[in-house]
N, C-alpha and C positions, 0 to 999 in steps of 0.2 A: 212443437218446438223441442226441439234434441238439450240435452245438458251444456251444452258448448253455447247457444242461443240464448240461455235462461242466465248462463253465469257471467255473458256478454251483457245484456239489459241491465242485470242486476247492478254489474260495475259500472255500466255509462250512468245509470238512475244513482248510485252513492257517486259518481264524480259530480254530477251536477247538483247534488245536495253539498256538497263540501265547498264548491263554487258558491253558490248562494249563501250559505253562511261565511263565506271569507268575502263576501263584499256587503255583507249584510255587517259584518265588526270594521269593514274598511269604512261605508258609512257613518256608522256610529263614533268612529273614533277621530271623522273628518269633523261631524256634527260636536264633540268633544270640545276640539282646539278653537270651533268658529265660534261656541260661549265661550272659552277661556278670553278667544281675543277681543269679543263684545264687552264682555265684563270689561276686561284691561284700556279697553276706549272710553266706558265710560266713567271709569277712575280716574283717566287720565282727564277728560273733561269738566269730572268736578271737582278736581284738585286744581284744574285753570279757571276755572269761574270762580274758586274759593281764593285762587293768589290774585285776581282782577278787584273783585271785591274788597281786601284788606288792600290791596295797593290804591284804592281808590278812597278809603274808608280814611289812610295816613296823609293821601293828598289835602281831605276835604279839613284833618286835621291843621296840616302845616297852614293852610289857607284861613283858617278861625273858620272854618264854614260849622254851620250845628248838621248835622245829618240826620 
């Protein structure tokens, strides 16, 4: 293989390195925002289980119920 050959290989082998780490941080940063929005689901569902409960907890109150 001639110089022309070796500095052709070289550049396609660093582009396809540079590829795999840009979807290797695209990954990661997709896997990122999908816990942020797990988390933020389930805040959001135990802050509506927690307002079910007290609104249920006031009913049983208004009614004389004992709970």
């Amino acid at each position: 293989m001639g110089f022309t050959e070796d500095a052709k290989e070289t550049a396609e082998t660093a582009g396809r390195k540079i590829q795999d780490a840009w979807e290797d941080t695209v990954d990661k940063i997709g896997d990122k925002i999908d816990e942020v929005k797990a988390d933020a689901d389930v805040k959001k569902a135990e802050a509506e289980r927690d307002s079910v409960h007290k609104r249920n907890e006031v009913k049983a109150d208004l009614r004389g119920d004992d709970h």
